[in-house]
Backbone bond lengths (Angstrom), bond angles and torsions (degrees), N, CA, C in turn:
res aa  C-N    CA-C-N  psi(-1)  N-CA   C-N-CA  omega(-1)  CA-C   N-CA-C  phi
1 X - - - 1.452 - - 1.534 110.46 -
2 X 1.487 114.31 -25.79 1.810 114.16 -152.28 2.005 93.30 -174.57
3 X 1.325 69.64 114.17 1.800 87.87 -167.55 1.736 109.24 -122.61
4 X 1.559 126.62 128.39 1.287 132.47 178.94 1.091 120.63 -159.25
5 X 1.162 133.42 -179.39 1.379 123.42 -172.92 1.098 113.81 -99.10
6 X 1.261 120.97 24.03 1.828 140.70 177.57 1.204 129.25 -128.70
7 X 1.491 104.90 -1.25 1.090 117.26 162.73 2.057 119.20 157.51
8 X 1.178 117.88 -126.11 1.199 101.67 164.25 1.988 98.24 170.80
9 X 1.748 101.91 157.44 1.706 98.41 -168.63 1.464 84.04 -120.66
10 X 1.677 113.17 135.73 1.413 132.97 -156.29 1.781 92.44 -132.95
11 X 1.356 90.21 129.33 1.618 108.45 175.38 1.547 129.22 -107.08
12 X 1.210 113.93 19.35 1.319 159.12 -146.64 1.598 123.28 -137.40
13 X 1.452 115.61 102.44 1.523 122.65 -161.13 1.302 134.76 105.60
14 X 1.284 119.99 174.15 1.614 99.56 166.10 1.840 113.74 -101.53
15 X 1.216 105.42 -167.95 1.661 115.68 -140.77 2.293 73.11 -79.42
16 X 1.310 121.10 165.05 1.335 139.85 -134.73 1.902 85.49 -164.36
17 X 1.700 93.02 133.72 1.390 102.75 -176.54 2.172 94.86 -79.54
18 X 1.037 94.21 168.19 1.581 102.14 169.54 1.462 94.02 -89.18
19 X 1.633 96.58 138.08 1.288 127.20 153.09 1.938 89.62 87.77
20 X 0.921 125.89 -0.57 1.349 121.99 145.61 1.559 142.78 -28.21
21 X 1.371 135.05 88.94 1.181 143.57 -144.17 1.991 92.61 -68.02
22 X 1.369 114.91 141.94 1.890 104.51 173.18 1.366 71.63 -141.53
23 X 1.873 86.54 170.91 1.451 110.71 -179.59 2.045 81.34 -125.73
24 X 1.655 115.38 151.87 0.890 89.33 162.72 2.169 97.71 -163.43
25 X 0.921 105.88 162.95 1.840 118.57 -170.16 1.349 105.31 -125.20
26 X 1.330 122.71 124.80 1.429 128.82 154.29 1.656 115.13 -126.93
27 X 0.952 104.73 166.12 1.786 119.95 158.46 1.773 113.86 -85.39
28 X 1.173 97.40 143.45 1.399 103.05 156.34 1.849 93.50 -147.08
29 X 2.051 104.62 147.19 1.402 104.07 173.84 1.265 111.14 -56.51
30 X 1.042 153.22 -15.18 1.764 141.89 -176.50 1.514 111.87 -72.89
31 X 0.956 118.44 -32.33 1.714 121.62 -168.20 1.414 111.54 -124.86
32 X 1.160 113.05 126.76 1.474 114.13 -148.67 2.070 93.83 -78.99
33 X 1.091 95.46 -27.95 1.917 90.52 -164.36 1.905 90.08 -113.77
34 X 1.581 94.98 157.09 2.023 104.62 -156.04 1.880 94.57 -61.97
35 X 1.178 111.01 -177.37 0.979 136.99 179.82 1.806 100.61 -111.38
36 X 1.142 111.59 125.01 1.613 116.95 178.38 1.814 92.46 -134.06
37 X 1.643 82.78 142.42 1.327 107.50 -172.16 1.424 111.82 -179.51
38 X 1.742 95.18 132.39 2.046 109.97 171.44 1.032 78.72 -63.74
39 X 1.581 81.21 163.43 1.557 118.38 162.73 1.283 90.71 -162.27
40 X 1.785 97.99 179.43 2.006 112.51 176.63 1.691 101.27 -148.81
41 X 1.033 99.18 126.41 1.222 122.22 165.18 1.708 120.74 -10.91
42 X 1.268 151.83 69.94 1.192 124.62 168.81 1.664 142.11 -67.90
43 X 1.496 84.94 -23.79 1.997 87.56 -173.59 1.810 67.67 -178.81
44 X 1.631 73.77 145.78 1.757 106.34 170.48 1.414 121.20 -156.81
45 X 1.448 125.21 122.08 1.504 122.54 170.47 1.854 119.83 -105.12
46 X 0.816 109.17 -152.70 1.602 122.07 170.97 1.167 107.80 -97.42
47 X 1.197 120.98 8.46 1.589 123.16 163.33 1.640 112.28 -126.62
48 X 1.207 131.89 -41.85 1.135 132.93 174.93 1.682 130.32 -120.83
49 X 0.911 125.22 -166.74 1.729 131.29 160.07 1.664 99.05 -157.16
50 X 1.321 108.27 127.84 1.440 107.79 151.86 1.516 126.05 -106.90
51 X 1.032 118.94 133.62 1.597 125.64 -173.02 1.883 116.35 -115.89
52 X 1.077 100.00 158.34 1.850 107.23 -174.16 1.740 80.50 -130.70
53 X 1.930 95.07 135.05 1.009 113.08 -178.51 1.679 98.46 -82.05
54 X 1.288 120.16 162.06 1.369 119.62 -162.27 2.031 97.25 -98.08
55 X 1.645 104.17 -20.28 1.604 104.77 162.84 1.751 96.89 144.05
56 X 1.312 98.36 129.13 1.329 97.82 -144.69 2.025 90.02 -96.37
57 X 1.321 119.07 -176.45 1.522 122.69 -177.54 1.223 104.13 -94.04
58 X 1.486 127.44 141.46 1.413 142.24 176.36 1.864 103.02 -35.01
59 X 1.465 107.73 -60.53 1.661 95.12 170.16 1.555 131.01 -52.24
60 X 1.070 88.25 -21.59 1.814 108.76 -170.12 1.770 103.93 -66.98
61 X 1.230 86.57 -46.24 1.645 97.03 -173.16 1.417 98.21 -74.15
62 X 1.296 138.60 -48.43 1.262 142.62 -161.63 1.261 92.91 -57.61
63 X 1.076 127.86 -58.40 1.964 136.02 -147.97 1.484 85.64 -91.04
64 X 1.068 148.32 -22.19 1.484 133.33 163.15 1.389 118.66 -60.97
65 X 1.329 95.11 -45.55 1.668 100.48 -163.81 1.653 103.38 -72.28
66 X 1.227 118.59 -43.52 1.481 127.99 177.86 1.594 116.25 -51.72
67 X 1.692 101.55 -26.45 1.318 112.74 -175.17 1.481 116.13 -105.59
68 X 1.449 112.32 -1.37 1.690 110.56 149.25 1.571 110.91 -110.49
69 X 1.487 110.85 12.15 1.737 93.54 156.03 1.356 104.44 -105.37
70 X 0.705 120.66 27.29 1.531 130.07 161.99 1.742 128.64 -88.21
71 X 1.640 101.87 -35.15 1.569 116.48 -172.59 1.366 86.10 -82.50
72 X 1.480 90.68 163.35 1.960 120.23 163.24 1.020 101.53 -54.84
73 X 1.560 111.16 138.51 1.390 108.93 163.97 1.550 123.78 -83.21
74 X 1.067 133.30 153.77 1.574 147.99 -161.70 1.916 93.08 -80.88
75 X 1.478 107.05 124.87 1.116 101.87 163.50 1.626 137.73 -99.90
């Protein structure tokens, strides 16, 4: 749903205690193989969870950043 380099808000699962340790993998188009990364729980409802990545890998960051100068910008 909500993607950054600090973490990310997941719409996907059920509701997650705070401060809950996750392991978690996505894609982004820039980097051909997923992105894996802890994270911990910050706040979670019956609609969402938001999480703080625990610190992502020098490539990780690279292929992120390349992959939000890529989106439309917000007007």
């Amino acid at each position: 749903m909500n993607l950054s380099l600090g973490g990310a808000l997941l719409t996907a699962g059920p509701k997650l205690p705070m401060g809950q340790r996750v392991s978690i993998a996505f894609n982004v188009p820039t980097m051909d193989e997923a992105i894996e990364v802890g994270a911990t729980v910050r706040w979670s409802d019956d609609k969402a969870t938001g999480i703080q990545f625990d610190g992502l890998r020098a490539r990780d960051v690279w292929a992120l950043n390349k992959y939000f100068e890529q989106l439309p910008a917000l007007s």
